[in-house]
C-alpha positions as CSV (number, residue, x, y, z in Angstrom):
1,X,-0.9,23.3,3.2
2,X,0.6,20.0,5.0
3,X,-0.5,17.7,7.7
4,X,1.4,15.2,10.1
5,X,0.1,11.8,9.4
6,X,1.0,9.2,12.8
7,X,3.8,9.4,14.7
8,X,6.7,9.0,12.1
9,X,5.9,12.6,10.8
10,X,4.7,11.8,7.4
11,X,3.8,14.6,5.6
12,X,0.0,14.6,3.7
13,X,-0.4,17.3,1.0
14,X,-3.7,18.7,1.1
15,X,-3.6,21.4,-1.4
16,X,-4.2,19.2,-4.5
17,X,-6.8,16.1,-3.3
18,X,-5.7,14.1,-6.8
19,X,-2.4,13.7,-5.6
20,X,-1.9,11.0,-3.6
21,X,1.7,10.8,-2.3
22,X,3.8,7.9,-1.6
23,X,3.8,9.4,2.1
24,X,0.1,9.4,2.0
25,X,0.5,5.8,1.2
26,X,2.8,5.3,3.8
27,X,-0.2,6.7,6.5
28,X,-3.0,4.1,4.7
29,X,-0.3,1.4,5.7
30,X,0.0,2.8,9.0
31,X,-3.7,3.2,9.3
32,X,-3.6,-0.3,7.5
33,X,-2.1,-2.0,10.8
34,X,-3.7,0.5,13.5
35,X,-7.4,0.0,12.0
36,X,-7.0,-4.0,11.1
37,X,-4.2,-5.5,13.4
38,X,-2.6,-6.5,10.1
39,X,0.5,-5.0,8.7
40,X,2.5,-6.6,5.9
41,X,5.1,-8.5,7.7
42,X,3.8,-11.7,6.6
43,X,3.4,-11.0,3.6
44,X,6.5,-11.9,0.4
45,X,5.6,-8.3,-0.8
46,X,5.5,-5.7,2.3
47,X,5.7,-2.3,0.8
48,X,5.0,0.0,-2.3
49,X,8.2,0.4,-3.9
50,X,9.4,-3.6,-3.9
51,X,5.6,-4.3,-5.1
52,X,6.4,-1.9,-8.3
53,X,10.0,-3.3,-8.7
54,X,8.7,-7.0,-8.8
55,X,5.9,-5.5,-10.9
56,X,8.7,-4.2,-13.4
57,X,10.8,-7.5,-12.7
58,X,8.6,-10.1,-14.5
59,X,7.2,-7.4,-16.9
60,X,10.3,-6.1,-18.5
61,X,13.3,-8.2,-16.7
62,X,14.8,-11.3,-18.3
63,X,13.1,-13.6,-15.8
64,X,13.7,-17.8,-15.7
65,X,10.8,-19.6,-15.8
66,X,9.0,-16.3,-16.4
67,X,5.5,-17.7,-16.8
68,X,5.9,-19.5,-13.4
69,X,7.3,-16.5,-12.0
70,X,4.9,-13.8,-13.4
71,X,1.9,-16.2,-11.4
72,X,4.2,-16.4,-8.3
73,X,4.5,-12.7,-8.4
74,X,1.2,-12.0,-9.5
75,X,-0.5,-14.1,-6.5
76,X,1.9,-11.6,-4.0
77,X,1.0,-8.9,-5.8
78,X,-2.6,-9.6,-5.0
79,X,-2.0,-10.4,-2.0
80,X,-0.3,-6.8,-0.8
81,X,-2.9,-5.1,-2.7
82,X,-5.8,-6.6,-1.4
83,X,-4.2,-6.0,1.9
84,X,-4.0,-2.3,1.0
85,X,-7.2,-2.2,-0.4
86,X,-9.1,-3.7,2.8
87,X,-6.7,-1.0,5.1
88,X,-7.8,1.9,2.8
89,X,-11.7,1.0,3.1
90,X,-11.0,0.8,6.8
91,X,-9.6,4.1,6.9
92,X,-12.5,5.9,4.4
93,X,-15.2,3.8,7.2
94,X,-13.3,5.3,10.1
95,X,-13.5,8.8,8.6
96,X,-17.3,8.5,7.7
97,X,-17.6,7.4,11.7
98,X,-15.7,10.3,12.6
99,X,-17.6,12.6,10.4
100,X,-21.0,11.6,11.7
């Protein structure tokens, strides 16, 4: 069974509740910016996949001044995820509101 999620048409699967897709991920950053008035644009890191890439990056890549970079990235990293973090407890509040 699938779901719209906002008004871009992304598509929730509901058939197996431990998957959570990269759309549904897409939806808590929607969700993110609807419920807080805070999206990512101001942010060095503003989505999923270029958080994992830098995450790869200074993990694996051959990286100048890698200890200085791995903070740098590190400290942006935080940053996104904390973001995402607050958005998603907004959401799981909203939903307990909703719920009654």
């Amino acid at each position: 069974m699938t779901d719209e999620c906002g008004t871009q048409g992304f598509v929730l699967r509901h058939d197996n509740p431990s998957v959570f897709t990269s759309a549904a991920w897409k939806c808590a950053s929607a969700g993110c910016l609807a419920l807080t008035g805070q999206g990512y644009g101001d942010l060095a890191i503003q989505e999923g996949n270029m958080a994992s890439l830098e995450f790869l990056r200074v993990t694996y890549g051959d990286v100048e001044d890698a200890e200085e970079e791995r903070e740098r990235v590190r400290r942006e990293l935080e940053e996104y995820c904390g973001r995402d973090t607050e958005g998603m407890a907004w959401i799981v509040d909203a939903l307990r509101k909703l719920a009654g």
